[in-house]
Backbone as a ProteinNet text record, in pm:
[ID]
protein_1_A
[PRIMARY]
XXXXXXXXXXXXXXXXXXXXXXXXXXXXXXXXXXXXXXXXXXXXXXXXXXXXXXXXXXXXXXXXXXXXXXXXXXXXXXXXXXXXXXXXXXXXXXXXXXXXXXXXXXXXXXXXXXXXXXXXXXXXXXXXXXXXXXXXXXXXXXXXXXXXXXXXXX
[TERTIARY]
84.3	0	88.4	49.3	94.7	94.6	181.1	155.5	216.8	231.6	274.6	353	461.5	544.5	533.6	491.6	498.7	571.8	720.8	819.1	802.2	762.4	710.8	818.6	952.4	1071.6	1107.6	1117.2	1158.4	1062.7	925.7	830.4	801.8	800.2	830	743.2	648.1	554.7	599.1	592.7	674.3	589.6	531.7	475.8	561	520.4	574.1	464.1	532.5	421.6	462.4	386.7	384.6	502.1	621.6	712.2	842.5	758.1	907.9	965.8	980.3	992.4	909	1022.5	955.7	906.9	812.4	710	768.4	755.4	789.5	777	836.9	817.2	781	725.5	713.8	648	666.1	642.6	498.9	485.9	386.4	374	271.9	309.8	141.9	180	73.4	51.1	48.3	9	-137.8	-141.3	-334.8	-299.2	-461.8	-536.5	-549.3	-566.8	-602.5	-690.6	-797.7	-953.2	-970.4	-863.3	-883.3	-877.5	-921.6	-951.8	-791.6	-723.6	-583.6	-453	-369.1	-259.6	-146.7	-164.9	-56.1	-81.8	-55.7	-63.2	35.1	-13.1	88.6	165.9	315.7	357	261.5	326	254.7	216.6	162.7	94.7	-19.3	-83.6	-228.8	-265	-406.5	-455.3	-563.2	-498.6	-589.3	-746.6	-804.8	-969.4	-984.7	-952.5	-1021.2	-882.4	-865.7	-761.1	-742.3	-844.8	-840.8	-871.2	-927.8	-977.9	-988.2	-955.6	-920.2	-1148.2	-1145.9	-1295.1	-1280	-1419.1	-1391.2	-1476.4	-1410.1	-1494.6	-1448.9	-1538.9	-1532.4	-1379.7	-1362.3	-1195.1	-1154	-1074.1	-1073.6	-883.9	-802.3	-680.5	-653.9	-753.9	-790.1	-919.8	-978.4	-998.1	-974.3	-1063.2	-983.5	-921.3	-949.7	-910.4	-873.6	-817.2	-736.9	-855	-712.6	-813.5	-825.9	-781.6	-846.6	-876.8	-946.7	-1010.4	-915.9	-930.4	-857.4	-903.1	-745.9	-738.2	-725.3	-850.4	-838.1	-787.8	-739.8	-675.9	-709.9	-769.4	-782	-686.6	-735.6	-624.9	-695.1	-714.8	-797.3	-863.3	-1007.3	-1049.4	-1050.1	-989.8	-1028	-1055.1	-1215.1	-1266.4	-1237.4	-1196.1	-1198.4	-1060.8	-932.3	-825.4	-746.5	-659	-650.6	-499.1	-499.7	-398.1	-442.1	-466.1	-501.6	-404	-449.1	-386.6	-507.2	-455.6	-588.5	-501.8	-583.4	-541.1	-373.7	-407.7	-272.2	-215.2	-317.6	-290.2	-288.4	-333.8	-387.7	-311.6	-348.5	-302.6	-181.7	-224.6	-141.9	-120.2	54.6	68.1	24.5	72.7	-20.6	27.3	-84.6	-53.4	2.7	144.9	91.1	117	191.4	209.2	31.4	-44.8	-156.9	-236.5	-255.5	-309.2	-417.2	-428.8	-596.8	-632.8	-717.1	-804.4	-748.9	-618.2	-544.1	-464.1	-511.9	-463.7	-335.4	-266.4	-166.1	-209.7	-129.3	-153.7	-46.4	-65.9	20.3	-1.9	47.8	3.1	-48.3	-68.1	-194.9	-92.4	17.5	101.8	144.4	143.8	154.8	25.4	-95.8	-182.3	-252.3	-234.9	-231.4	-168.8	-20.1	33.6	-1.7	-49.4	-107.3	-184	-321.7	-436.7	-427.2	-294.9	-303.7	-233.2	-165.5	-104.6	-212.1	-312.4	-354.5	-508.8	-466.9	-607.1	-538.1	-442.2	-378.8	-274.5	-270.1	-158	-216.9	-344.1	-407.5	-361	-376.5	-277.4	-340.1	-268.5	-305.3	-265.8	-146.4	-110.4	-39.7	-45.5	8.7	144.8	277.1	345.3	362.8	306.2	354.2	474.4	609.1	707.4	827.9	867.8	935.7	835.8	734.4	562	537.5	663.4	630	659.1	535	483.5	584.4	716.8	857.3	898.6	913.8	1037.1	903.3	798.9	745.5	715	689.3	640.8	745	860.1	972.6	1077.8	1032.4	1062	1000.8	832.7	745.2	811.1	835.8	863.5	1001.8	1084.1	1197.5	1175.1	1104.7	1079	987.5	889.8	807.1	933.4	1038.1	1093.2	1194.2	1202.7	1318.7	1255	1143.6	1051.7	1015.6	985.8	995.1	1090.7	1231.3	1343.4	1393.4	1329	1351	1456.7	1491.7	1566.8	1467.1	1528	1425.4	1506.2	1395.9	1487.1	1405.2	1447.9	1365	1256.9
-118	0	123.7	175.2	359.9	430.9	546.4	640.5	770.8	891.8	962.8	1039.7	1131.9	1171.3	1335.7	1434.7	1576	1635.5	1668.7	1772.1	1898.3	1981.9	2115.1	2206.9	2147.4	2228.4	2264.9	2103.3	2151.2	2179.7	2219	2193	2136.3	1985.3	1849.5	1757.2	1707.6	1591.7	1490.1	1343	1261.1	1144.7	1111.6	981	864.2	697.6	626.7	486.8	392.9	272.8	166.1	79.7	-26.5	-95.1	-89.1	-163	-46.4	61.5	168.1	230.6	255.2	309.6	457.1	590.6	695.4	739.2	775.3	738.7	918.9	1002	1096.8	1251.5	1359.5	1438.6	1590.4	1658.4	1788.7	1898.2	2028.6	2125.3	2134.4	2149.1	2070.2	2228.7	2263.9	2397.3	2329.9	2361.4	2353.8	2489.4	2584.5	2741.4	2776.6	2786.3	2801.7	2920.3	2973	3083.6	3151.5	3247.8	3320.7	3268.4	3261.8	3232.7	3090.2	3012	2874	2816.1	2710.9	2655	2570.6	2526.8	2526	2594.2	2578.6	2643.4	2536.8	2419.5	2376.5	2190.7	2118.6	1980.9	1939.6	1872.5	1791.9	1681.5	1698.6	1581.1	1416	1349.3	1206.1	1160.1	1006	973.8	909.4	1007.8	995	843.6	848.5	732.2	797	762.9	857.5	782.3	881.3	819	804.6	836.3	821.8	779.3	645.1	542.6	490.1	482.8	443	573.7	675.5	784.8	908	1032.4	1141	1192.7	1237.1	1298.1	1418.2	1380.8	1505.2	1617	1696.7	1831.3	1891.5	2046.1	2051	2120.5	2025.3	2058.8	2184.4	2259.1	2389.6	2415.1	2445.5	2460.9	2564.2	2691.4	2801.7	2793.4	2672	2642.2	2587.5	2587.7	2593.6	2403.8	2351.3	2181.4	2175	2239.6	2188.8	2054.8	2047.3	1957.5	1794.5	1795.4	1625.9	1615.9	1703.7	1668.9	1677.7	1616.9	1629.1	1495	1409	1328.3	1368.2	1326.6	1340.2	1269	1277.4	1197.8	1223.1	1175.1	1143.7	1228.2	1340.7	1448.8	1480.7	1458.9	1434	1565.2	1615.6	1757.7	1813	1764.3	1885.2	1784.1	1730.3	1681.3	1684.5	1647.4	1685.8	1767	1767.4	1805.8	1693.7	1775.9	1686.6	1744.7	1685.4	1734.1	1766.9	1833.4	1933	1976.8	2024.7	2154.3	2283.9	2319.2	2458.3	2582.4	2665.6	2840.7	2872.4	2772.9	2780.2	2941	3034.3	3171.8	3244.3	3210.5	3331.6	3424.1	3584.7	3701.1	3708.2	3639.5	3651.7	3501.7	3431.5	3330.6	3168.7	3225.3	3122.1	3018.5	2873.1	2757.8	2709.5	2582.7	2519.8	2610.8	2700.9	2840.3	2926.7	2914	2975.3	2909.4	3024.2	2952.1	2892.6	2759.5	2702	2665.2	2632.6	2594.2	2479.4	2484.6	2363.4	2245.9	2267.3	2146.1	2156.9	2055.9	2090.4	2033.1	2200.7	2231.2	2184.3	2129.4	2080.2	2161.1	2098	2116.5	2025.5	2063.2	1957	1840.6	1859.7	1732.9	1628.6	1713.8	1601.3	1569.5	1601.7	1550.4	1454.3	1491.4	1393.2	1253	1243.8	1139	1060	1145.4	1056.6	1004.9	1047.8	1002.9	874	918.9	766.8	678.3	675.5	566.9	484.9	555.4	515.9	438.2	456.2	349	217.4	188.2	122.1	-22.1	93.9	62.3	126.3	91	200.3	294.3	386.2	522.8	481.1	434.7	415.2	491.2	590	681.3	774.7	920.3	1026.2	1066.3	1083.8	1088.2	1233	1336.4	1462.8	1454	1518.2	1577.2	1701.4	1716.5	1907.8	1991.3	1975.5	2067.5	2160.8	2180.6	2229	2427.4	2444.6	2607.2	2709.9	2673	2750.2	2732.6	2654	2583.6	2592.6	2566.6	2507.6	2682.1	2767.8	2941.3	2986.6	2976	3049.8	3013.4	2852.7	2805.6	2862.7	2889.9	2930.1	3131.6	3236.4	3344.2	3302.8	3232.7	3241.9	3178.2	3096.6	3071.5	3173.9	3211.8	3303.6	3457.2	3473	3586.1	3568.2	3452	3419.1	3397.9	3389.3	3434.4	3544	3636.6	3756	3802.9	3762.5	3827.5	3696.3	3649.1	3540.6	3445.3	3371.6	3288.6	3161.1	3055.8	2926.2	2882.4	2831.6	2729	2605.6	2492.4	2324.5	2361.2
0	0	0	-73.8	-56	35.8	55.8	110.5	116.6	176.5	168.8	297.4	248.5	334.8	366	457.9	437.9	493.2	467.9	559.7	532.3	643.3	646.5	691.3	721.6	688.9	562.6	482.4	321.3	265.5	316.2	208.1	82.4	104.7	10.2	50.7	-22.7	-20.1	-98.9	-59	-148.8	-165.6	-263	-227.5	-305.2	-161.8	-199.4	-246.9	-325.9	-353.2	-264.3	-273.9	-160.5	-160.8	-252.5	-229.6	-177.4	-103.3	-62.5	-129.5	-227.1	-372	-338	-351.1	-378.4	-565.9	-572.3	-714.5	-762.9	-652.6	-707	-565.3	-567.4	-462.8	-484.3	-462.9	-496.1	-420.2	-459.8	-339.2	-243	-157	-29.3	66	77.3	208.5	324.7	421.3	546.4	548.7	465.3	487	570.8	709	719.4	729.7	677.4	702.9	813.8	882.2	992.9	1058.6	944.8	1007.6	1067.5	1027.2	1028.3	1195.8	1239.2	1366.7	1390.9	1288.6	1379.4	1270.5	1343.9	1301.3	1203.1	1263.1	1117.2	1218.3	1101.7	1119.6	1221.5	1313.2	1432.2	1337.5	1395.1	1344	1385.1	1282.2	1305.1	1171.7	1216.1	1072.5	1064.3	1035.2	976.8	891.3	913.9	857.2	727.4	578.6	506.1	495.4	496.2	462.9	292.7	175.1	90.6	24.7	5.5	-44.4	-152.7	-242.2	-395.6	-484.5	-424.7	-527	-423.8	-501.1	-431.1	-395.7	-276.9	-259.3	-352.4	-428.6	-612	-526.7	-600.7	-588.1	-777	-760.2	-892.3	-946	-1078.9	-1069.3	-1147.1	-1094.9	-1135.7	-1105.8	-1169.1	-1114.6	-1078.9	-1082.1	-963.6	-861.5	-897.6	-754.7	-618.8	-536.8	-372.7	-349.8	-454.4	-450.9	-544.3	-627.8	-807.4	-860.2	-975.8	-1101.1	-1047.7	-889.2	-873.2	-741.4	-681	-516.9	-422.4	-308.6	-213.8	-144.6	-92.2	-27	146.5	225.6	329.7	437.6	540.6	649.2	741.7	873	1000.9	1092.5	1119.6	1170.7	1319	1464.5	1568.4	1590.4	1569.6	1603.5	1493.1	1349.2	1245.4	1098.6	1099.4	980.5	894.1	771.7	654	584	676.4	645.1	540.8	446.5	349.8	231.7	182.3	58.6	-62.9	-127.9	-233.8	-296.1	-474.9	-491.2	-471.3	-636.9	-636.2	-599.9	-683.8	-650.6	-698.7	-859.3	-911.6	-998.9	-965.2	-1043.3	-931.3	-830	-710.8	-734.5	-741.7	-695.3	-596.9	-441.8	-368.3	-314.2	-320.4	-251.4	-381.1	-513.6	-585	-589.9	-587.4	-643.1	-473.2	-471.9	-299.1	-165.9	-244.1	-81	-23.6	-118.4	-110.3	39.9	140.1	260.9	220.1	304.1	341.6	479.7	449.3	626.6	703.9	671.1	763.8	660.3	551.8	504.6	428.4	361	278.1	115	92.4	-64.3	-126.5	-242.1	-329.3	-458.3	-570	-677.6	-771.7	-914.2	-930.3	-1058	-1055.3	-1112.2	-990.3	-889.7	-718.7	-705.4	-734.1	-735.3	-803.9	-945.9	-1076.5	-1006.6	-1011.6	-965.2	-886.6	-745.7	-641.3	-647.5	-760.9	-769.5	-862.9	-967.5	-1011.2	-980.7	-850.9	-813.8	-699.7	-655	-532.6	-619.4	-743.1	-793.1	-802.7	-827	-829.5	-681.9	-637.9	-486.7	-326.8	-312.1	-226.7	-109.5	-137.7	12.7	87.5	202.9	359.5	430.3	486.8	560.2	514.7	578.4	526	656.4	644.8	786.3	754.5	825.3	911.7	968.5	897	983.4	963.7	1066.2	1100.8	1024	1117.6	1092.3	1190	1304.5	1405.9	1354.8	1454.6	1347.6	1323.2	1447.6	1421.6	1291.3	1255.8	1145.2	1049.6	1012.8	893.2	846.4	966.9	857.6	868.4	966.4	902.9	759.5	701.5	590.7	460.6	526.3	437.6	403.8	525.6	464.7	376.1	471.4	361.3	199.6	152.8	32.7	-34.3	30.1	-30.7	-55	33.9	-5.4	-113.6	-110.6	-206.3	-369.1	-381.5	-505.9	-564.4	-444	-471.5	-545.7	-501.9	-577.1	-647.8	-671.5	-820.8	-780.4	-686.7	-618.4	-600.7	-574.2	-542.3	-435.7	-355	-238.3	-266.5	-324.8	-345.2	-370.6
[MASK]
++++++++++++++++++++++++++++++++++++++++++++++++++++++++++++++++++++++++++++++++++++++++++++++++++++++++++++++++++++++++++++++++++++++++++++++++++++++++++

C-alpha cells in the first residue's frame, strides 16, 4: 500500500508505492489561514480516509481543490483536512504556498500522480514531519521571499 510523506521544513511531499519506492516528490506547504480553527498539522501519521480515489470536488486549477479533489486523512479535532492543490494563479501566494483551512496544498502534477497511483496501490497513511509552526512558517517566509526576488529554495 501507498503512502505519503509531508516535511514542512523543506516543504516536500513525497509519495511512496507499496514496495518503498519513492514514485515521485514535490512542493507541499501547510500554509493556514487566519480564520482557520488550527494552526498547522501535528507531526505524526495519519490514517488517510479516501484510499483508492481522491474525494472530487469541482476541478478547477484556480480552484480551492485543483483539477483532482482532495485526499483526506484522520487528523484528531479537524474533519476533513486533506492534501489538495488549487489556486494555481492566485493574486497573492499562488498555487501550494496559497493559505488554506489547515490542510496541505500541493500542486496539481503532485496531485495527478497521487491520484493515479492510489487506484492502483491504495494510500493508507500520510506521515507529518518538522511541521512544528517555528520551522514550517519560518521556511514558508523564507521561500516566499526568495521568489519575490527570483531565487528558489527546493
Amino acid at each position: 500500500m501507498s503512502s505519503l510523506r509531508f516535511d514542512g521544513r523543506t516543504h516536500q511531499i513525497a509519495l511512496s508505492d507499496s514496495a518503498g519506492n519513492t514514485t515521485g516528490s514535490w512542493a507541499a506547504y501547510n500554509n493556514v489561514d487566519s480564520h482557520a480553527t488550527i494552526r498547522h498539522i501535528q507531526n505524526g501519521v495519519y490514517t488517510i480516509q479516501d484510499r483508492v480515489i481522491p474525494h472530487p470536488h469541482a476541478p478547477s486549477a484556480n480552484g480551492p481543490y485543483g483539477l483532482h479533489g482532495i485526499v483526506r486523512f484522520n487528523a484528531p479535532g479537524h474533519p476533513g483536512i486533506g492534501v489538495h492543490s488549487g489556486r494555481a494563479n492566485a493574486r497573492h501566494s499562488p498555487g501550494p504556498q496559497h493559505a488554506t483551512m489547515g490542510c496541505i496544498r500541493t500542486n496539481d502534477d503532485a496531485m495527478s500522480a497521487i491520484s493515479s497511483l492510489m487506484r492502483t496501490d491504495a494510500l493508507t497513511t500520510i506521515e507529518v514531519v518538522s511541521n512544528d509552526s517555528v520551522s514550517a512558517h519560518t521556511a514558508s517566509r523564507r521561500n516566499r521571499n526568495a521568489s519575490l526576488h527570483g531565487r528558489s529554495h527546493g
